[in-house]
C-alpha positions as CSV (number, residue, x, y, z in Angstrom):
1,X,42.3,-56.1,27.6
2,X,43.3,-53.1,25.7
3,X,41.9,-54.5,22.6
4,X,38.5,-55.8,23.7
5,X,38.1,-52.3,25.5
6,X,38.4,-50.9,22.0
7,X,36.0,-52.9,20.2
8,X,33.2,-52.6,22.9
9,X,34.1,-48.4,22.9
10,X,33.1,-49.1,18.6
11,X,29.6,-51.0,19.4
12,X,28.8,-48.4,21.5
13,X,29.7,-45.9,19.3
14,X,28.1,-47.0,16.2
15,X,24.9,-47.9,18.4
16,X,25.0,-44.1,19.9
17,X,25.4,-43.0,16.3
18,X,22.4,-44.8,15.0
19,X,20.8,-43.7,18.1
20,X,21.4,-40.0,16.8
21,X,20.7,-40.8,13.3
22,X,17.2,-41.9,14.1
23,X,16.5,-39.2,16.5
24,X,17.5,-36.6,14.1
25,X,15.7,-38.5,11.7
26,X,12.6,-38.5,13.5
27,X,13.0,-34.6,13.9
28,X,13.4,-34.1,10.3
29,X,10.2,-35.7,9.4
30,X,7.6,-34.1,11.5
31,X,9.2,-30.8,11.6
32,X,10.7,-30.7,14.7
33,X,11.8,-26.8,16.6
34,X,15.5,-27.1,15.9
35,X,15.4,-27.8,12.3
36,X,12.2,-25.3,12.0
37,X,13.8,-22.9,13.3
38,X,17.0,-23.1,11.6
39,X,15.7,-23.8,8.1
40,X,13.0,-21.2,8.2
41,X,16.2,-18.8,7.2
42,X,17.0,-21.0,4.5
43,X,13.6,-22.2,2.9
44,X,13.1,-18.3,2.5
45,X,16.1,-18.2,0.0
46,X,14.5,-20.4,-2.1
47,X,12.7,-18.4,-5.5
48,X,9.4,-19.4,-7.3
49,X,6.1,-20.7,-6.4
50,X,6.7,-24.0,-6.5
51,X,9.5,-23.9,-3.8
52,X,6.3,-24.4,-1.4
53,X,6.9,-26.6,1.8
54,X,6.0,-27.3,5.3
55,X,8.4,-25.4,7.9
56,X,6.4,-27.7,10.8
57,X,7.0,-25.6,14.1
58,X,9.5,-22.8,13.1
59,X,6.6,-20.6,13.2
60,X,4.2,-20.8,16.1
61,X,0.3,-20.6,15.7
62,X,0.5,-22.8,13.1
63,X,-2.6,-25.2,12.5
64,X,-1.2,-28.5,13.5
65,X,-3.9,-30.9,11.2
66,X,-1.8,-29.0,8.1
67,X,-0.2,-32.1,5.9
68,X,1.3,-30.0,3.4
69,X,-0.6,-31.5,0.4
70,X,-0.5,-29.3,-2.9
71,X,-3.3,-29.7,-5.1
72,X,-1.9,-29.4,-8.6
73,X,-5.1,-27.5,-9.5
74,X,-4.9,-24.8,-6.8
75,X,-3.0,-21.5,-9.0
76,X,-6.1,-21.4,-10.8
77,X,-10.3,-22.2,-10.3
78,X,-13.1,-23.2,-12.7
79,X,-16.8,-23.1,-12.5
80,X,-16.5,-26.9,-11.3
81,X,-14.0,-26.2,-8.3
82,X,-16.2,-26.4,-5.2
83,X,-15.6,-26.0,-1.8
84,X,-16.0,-29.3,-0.4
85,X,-12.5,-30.7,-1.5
86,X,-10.2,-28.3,0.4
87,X,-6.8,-29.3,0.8
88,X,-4.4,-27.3,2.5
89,X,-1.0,-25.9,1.6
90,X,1.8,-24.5,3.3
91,X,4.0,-21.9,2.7
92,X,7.5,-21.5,3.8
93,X,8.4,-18.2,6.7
94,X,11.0,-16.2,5.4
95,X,13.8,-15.3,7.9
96,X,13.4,-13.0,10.1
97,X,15.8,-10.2,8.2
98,X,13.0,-10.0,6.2
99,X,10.5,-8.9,8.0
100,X,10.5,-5.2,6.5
101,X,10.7,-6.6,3.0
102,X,9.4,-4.1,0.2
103,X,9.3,-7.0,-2.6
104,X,9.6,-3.9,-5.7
105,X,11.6,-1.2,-3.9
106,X,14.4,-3.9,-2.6
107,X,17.8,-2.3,-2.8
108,X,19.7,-6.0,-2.3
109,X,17.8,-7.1,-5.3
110,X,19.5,-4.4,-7.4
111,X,23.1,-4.6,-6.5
112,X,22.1,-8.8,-6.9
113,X,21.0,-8.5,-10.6
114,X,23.1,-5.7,-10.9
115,X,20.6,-3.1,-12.2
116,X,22.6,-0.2,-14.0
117,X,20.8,2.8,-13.0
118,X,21.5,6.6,-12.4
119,X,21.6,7.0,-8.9
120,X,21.9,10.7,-9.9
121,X,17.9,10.9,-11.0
122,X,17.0,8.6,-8.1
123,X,16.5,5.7,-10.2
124,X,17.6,3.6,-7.4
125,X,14.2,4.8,-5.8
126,X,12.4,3.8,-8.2
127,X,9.9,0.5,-8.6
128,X,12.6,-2.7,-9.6
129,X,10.2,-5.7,-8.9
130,X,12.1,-9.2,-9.0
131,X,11.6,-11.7,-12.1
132,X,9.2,-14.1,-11.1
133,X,11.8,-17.0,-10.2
134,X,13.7,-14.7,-8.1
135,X,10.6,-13.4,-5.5
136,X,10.3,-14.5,-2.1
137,X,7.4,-17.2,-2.0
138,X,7.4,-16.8,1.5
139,X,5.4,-15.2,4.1
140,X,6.7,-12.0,5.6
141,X,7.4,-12.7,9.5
142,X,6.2,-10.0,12.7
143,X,9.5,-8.5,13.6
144,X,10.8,-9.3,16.9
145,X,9.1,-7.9,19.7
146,X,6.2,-7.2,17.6
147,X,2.8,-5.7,18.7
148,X,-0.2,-5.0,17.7
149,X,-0.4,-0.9,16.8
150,X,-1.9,1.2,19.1
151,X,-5.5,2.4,17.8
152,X,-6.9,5.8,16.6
153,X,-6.2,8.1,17.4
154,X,-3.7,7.7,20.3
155,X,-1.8,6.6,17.4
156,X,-1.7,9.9,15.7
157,X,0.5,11.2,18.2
158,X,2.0,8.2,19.4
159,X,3.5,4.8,18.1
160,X,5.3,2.5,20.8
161,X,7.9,4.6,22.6
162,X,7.8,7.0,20.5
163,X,6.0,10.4,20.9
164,X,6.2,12.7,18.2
165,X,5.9,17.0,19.1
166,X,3.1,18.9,17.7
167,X,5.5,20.0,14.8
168,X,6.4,16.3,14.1
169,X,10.2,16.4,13.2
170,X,10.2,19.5,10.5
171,X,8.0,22.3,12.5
172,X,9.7,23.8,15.3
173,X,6.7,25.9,16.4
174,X,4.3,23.1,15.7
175,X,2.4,22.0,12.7
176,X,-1.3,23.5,13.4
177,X,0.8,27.1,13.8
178,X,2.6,26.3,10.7
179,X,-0.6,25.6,8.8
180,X,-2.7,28.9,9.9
181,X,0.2,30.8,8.8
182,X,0.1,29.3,5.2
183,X,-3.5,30.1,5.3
184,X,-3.3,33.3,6.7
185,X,-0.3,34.1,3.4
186,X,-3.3,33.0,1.2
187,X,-5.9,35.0,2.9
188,X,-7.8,32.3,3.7
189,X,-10.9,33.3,6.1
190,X,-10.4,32.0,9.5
191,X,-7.1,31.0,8.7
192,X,-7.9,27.6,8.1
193,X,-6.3,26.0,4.9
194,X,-9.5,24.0,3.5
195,X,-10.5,27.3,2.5
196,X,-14.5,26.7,3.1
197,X,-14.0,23.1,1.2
198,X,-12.1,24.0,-1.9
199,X,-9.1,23.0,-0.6
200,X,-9.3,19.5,-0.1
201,X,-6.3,16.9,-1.3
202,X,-3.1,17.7,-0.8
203,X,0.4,16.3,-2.4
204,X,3.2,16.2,0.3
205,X,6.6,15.8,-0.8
206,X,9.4,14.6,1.2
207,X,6.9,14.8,3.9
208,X,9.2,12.9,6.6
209,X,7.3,10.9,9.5
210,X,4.0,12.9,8.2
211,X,2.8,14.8,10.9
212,X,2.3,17.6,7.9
213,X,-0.5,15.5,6.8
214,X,-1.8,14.2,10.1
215,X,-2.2,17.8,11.6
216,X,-4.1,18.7,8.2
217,X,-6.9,15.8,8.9
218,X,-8.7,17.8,11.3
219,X,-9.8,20.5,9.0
220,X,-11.1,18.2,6.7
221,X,-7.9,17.8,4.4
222,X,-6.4,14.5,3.0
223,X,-2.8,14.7,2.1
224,X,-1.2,11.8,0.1
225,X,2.5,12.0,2.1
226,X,5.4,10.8,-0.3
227,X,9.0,9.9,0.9
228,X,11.5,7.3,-0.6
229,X,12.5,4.0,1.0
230,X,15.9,5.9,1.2
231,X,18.4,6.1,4.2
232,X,15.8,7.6,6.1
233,X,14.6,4.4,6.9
234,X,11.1,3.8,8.1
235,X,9.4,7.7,8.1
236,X,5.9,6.2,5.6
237,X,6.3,2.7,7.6
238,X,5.6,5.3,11.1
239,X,3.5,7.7,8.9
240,X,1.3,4.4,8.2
241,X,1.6,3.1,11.8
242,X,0.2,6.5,13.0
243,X,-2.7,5.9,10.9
244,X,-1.9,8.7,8.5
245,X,-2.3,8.6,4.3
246,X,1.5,7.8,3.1
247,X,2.8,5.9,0.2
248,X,6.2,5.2,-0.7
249,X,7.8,7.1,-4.0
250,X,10.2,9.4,-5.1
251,X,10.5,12.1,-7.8
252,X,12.5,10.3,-10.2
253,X,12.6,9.4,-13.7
254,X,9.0,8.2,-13.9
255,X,5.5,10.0,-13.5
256,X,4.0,9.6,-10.3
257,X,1.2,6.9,-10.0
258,X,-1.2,9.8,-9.6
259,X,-3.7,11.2,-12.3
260,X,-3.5,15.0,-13.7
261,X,-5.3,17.8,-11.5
262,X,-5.5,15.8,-9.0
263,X,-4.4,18.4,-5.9
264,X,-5.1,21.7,-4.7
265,X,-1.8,22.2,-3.2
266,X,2.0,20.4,-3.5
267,X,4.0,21.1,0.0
268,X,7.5,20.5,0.6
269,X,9.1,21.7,3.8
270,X,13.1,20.7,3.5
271,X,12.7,18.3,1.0
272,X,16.1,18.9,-0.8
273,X,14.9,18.2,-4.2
274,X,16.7,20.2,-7.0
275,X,13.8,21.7,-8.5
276,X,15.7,22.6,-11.6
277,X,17.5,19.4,-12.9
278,X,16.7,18.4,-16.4
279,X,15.2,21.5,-17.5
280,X,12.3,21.7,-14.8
281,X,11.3,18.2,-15.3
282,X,10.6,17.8,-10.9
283,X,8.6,20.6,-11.1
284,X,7.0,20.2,-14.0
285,X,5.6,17.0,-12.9
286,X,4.2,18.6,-9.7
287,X,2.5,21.1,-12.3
288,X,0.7,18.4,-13.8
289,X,-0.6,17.1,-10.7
290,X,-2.1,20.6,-9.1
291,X,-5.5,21.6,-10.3
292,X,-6.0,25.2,-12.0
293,X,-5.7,27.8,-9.4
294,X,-3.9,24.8,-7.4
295,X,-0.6,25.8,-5.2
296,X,3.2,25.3,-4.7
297,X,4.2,25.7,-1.0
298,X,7.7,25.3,-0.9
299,X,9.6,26.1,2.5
300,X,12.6,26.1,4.5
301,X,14.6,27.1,7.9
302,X,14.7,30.9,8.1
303,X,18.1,31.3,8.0
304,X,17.8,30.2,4.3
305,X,15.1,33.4,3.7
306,X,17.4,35.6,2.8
307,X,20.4,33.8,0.9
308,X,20.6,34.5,-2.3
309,X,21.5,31.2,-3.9
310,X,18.3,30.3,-2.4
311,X,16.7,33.2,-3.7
312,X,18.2,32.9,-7.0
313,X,16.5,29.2,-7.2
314,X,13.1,30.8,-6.5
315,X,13.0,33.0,-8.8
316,X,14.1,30.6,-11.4
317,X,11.3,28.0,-10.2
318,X,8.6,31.1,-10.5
319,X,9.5,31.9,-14.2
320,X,9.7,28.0,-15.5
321,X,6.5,28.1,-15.2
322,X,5.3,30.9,-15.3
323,X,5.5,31.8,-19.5
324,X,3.6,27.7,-20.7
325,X,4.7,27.5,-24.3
326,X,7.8,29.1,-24.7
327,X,10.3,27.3,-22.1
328,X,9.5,24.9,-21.3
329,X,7.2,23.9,-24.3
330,X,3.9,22.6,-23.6
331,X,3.4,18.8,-24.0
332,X,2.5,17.3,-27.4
333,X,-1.2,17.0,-28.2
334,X,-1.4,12.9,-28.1
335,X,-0.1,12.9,-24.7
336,X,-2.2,11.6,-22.0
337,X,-1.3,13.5,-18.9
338,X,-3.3,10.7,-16.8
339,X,-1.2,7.7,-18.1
340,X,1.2,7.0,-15.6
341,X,2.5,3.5,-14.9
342,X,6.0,3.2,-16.2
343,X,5.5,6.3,-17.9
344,X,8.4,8.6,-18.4
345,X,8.6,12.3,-17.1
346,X,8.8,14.9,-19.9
347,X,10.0,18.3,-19.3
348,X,7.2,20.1,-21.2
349,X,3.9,21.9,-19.3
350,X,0.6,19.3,-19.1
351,X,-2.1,22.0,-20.9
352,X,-5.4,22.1,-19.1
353,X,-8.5,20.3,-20.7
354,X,-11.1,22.0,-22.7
355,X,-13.7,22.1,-19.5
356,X,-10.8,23.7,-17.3
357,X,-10.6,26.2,-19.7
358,X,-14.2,26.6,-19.8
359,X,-14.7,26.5,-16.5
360,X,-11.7,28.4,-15.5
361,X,-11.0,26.1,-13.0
362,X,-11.6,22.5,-12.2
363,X,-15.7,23.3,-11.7
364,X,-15.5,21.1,-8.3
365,X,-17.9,21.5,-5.5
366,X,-16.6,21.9,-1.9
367,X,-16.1,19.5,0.8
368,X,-18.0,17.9,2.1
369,X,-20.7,18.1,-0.9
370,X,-18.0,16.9,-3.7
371,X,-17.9,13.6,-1.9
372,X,-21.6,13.1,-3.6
373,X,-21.3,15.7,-6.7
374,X,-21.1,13.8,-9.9
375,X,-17.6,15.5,-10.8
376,X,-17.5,17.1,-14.4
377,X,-14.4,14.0,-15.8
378,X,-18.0,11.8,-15.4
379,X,-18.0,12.6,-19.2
380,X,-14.3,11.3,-20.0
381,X,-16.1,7.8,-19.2
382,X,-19.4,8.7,-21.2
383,X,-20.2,7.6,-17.5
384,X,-24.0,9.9,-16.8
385,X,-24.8,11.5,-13.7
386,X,-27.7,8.6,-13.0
387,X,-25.1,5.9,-13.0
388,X,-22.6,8.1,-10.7
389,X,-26.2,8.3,-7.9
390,X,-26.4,4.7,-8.4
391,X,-23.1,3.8,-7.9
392,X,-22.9,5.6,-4.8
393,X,-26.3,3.9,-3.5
394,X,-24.9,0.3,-4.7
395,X,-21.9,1.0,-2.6
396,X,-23.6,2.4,0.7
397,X,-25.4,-0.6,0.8
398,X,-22.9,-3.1,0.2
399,X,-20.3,-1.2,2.8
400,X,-23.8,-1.2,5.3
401,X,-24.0,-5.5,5.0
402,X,-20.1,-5.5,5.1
403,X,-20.5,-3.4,8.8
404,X,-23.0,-5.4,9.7
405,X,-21.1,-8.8,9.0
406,X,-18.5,-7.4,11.1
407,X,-20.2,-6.2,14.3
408,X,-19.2,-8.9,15.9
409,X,-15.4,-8.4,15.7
410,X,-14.8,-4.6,15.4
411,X,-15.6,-1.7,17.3
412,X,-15.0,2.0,16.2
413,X,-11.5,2.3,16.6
414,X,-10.3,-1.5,15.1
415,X,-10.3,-0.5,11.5
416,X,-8.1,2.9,10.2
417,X,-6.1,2.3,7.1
418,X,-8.3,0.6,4.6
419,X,-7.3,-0.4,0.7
420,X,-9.7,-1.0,-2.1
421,X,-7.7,-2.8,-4.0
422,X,-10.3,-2.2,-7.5
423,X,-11.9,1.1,-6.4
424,X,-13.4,2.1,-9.5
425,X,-15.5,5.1,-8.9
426,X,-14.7,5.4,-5.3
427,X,-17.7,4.6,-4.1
428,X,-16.4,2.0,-1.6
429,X,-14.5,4.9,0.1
430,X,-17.5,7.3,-0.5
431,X,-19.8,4.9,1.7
432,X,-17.2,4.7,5.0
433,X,-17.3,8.5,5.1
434,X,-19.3,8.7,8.4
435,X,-16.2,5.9,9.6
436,X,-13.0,7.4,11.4
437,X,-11.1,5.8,8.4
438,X,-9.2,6.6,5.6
439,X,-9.0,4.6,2.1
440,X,-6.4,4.0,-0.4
441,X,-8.3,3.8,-3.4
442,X,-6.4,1.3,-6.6
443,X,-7.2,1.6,-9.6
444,X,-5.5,-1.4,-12.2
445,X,-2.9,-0.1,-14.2
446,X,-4.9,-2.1,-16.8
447,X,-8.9,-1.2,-16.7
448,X,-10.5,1.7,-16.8
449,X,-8.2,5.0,-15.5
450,X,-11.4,6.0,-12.8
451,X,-8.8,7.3,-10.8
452,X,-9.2,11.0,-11.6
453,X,-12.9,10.6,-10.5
454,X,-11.7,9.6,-7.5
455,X,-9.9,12.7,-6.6
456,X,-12.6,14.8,-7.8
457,X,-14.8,13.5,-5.1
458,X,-11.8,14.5,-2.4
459,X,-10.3,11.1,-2.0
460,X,-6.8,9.6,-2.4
461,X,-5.5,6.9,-4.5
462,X,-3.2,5.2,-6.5
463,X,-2.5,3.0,-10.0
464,X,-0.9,-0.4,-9.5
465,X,-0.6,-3.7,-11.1
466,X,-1.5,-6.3,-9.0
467,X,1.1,-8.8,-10.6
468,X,3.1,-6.8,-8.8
469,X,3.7,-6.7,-5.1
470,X,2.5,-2.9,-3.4
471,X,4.8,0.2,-2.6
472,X,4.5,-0.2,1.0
473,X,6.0,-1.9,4.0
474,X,4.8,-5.5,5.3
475,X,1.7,-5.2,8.1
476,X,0.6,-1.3,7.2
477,X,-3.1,-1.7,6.1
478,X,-6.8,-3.3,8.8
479,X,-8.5,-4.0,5.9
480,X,-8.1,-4.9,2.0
481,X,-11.1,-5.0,-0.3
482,X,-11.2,-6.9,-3.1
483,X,-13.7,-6.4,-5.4
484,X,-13.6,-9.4,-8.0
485,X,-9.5,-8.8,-7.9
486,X,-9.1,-12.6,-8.4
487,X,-11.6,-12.9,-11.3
488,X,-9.5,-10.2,-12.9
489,X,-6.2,-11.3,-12.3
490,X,-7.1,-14.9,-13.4
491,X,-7.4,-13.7,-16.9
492,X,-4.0,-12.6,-16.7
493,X,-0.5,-14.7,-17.0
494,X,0.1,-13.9,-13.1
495,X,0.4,-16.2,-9.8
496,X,-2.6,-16.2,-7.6
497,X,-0.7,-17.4,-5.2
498,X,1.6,-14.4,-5.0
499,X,-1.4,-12.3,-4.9
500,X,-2.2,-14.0,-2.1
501,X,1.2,-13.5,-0.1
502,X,1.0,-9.8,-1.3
503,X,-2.1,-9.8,0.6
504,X,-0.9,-11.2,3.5
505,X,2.2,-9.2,3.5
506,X,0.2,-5.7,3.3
507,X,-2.0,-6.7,6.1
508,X,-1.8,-5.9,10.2
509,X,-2.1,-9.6,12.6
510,X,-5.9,-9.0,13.6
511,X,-6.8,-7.3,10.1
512,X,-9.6,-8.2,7.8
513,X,-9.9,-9.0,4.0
514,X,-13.4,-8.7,2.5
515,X,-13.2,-10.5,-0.8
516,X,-15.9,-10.3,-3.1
517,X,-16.7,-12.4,-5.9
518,X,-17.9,-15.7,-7.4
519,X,-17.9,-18.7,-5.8
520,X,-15.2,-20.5,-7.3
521,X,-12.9,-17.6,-6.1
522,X,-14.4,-18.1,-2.7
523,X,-13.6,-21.9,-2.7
524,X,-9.8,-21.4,-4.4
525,X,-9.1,-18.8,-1.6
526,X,-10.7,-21.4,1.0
527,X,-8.1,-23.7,0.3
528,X,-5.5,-21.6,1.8
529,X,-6.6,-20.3,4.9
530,X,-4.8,-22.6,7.3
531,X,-1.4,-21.9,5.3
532,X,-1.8,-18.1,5.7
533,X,-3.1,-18.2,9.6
534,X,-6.0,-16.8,8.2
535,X,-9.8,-17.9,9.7
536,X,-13.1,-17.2,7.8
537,X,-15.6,-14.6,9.8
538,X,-18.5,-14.7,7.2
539,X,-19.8,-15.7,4.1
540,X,-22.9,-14.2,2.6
541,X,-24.4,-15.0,-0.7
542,X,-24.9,-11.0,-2.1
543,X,-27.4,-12.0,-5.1
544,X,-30.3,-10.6,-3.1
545,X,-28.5,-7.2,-2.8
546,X,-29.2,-6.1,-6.3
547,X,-29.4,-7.4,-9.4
548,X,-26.1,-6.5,-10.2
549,X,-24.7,-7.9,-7.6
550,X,-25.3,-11.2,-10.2
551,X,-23.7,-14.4,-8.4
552,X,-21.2,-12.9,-6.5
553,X,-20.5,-13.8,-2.8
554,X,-19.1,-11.9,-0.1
555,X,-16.3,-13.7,2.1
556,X,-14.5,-12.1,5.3
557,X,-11.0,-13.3,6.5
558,X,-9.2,-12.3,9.4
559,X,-5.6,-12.8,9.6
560,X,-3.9,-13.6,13.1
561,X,-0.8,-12.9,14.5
562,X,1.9,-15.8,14.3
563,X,5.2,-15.3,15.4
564,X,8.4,-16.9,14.9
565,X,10.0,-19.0,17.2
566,X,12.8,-16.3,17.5
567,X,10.1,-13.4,17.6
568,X,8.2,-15.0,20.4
569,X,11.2,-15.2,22.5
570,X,12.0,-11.8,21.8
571,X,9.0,-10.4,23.1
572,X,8.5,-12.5,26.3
């Protein structure tokens, strides 16, 4: 008996085995929710675009017609690529850990390679982007619990639980008071800081969650707020949530992405920077950013007014730059003070140009008329006042059929942070002026350096290389425009692909992508809609616009909000 029980106890064992084998099988296949949802971690490990696979349901709001097909000819497009033969691809979830990732300011990805750097000069701080068969492939999951922001301006004031004082965290008696004082040391009429419109962009340094910046919008000043991705985790992730101008840097080793003369004032309230490593080289580099005539507001607690360490550093600060040519020395002639990407600092004094000189100043108009003054660095171009007037014309029209293409989906609080991600001119930015919206204006490291026009009409920006993933955290922008981006990069040895995860990293669920450019572009991005949960709102062929509009055509995208199996769960 004993031994026929045993051999019946193996059939049914092996049968319950094959049982399971086939079952876990059949999961395996079509993408089941437990191997989703447990691989989605893994699949994210995995470096290089071709590590590009279907994760089935570990994320939910996926399309459920997507086979996972790759067409070999999809990283790239050709005048014969049309839009009829669209074949989806997927793209793997990265785990959840990763749904803050920075791609280029990733502190694991240093101590992986590990970077020798001195943490001393803040090098650590500093842009590191991973080697192409080491980046993420993956797209950047909502956190869990995740929500769509709250709109301007509530948000100003206000992001999820949190509700931040008048004086924001570094302003006991409240920012606006704070401000009027500054104004009032400057004897500024009315106490008000924009000084009648010649004080108009501002450079705030360690600048915290920002509320510096945000108090300084209603007189008609745009700050550009800069804090590291340091220990103080998160301050330009709530700056940007709040729907305030931040970016994320630090005063390193390398010049800040920013042109010369491009601010009327530098701030920094507590920022604990030593001002007088390296032979001035910190402050020097803010010297080369302020315009003539431009301003240093440095402050701190007032039981630090009268110590005289602190004094001591003042002074020192005042007299490094105030004798140019003798020490420090002043830079050397075939330096170009507006070259800045993966530029070094130097510790000499940026001299002005000959029209500053000229001009004894920078010979700007006030705000709001500089917005539309053809600014006097026109003729650095050999750019004329004509094309300036037409640019801006071009622009208001185009930004007019963009609006209009939209009505249907936005109302006047749904868009606030906006990128141009090839602003040229500015003229993009110019056109949403009458908009309760701000723009981040790129300029390519690699094409024409507009970017100083761009602050002389009173807007912000930035240089970047768009082979290279964006200094700023996942989900922080309603709208990317990308004016023949694509064409551009295509002539480049860089992924398309990864461009398009960039993309998709940078912008909020619900936000909106206005491409614009030819039609094989169109039909390239087309194919990847259903793998990036992203639906076409328009299309609109822009050759009747203007005749230099040439065959370009104007696609909008929105992206929606997908969650993780884990996320959704969480915020139930």
């Amino acid at each position: 008996m004993r031994g026929r029980s045993d051999g019946s106890q193996k059939k049914r064992l092996v049968a319950s085995i094959c049982v399971v084998t086939i079952f876990l099988g059949f999961l395996y296949v079509y993408g089941g929710s437990i191997f989703g949802s447990q691989n989605s971690g893994s699949s994210a490990l995995e470096y290089g675009s071709k590590s590009l696979k279907r994760l089935g349901s570990s994320y939910l709001g996926a399309d459920d017609d997507t086979d996972g097909k790759q067409d070999e000819s999809s990283s790239s497009f050709g005048q014969g690529d049309g839009g009829d033969n669209i074949v989806p691809k997927s793209f793997p979830v990265c785990d959840d850990r990763h749904s803050e990732l920075i791609p280029c300011l990733d502190r694991h990805l240093i101590y992986q390679l590990r970077m020798k750097l001195d943490l001393s000069v803040m090098e650590h701080y500093e842009r590191h982007c991973p080697p192409a068969e080491r980046r993420y492939n993956c797209l950047i999951p909502p956190p869990s619990g995740y929500k769509i922001p709250i709109k301007w301006p509530q948000a100003e004031m206000r992001c999820e639980k949190i509700v931040f004082p008048g004086g924001g965290t570094h302003f006991h008696y409240g920012a606006d008071k704070y401000i009027a004082a500054m104004a009032n040391m400057l004897n500024f009429s009315n106490d008000s800081l924009n000084n009648e419109g010649r004080l108009r962009t501002v450079f705030d340094v360690g600048c915290g969650v920002a509320s510096f910046g945000g108090y300084l919008l209603s007189s008609d000043i745009i700050a550009m707020s800069l804090a590291p991705n340091d220990v103080h985790q998160n301050q330009i992730q709530f700056a940007l949530e709040r729907g305030i101008p931040a970016y994320l840097g630090v005063l390193g080793t390398k010049r800040l992405p920013y042109p010369s003369r491009s601010f009327e004032l530098a701030h920094c309230s507590r920022c604990r920077i030593d001002w007088l490593q390296r032979d001035g080289i910190l402050l020097l580099e803010l010297d080369r950013l302020l315009r003539p005539g431009g301003y240093f507001a440095y402050s701190s607690p007032e039981a630090y007014a009268q110590d005289e360490e602190d004094l001591r550093i003042w002074r020192e600060m005042s007299d490094l730059v105030g004798q140019p040519g003798t020490r420090p020395p002043l830079c050397q002639s075939d330096d170009d003070p507006d070259a800045v990407w993966g530029v070094n600092m130097e510790a000499c004094i940026t001299p002005y140009s000959d029209h500053d000189n000229r001009a004894k100043g920078s010979g700007l108009a006030p705000w709001p008329a500089r917005l539309t003054t053809p600014p006097p660095r026109l003729a650095d171009f050999g750019y004329s006042n004509d094309m300036f007037e037409k640019d801006t014309e071009l622009w208001q029209r185009r930004v007019d059929k963009y609006w209009n293409l939209l009505s249907a989906k936005i109302t006047s609080n749904t868009v606030r942070n906006i990128m141009d991600m090839k602003a040229n001119m500015g003229s993009f930015a110019a056109a949403l002026r009458d908009k309760d919206v701000w723009v981040m204006n790129v300029v390519p490291q690699d094409g024409l350096n507009t970017l100083k026009l761009i602050y002389d009409r009173g807007l912000i920006g930035t240089t970047h290389d768009w082979c290279e993933a964006f200094s700023t955290y996942p989900r922080t922008y309603d709208l990317l425009h990308a004016w023949t981006v694509f064409s551009d990069l295509e002539k480049k040895d860089c992924s398309l692909e990864d461009l398009l995860i960039e993309m998709d990293r940078i912008l909020r669920p619900s936000g909106f992508i206005i491409i614009r450019d030819k039609q094989p572009v169109i039909d390239f991005v087309k194919k990847y809609l259903t793998a990036l949960h992203w639906e076409a709102v328009a299309t609109a062929d822009s050759s009747s616009d203007s005749v230099q509009d040439g065959d370009e055509v104007v696609f909008i995208i929105q992206k929606k909000l997908w969650l993780t199996s884990e996320s959704f769960r969480d915020s139930e």
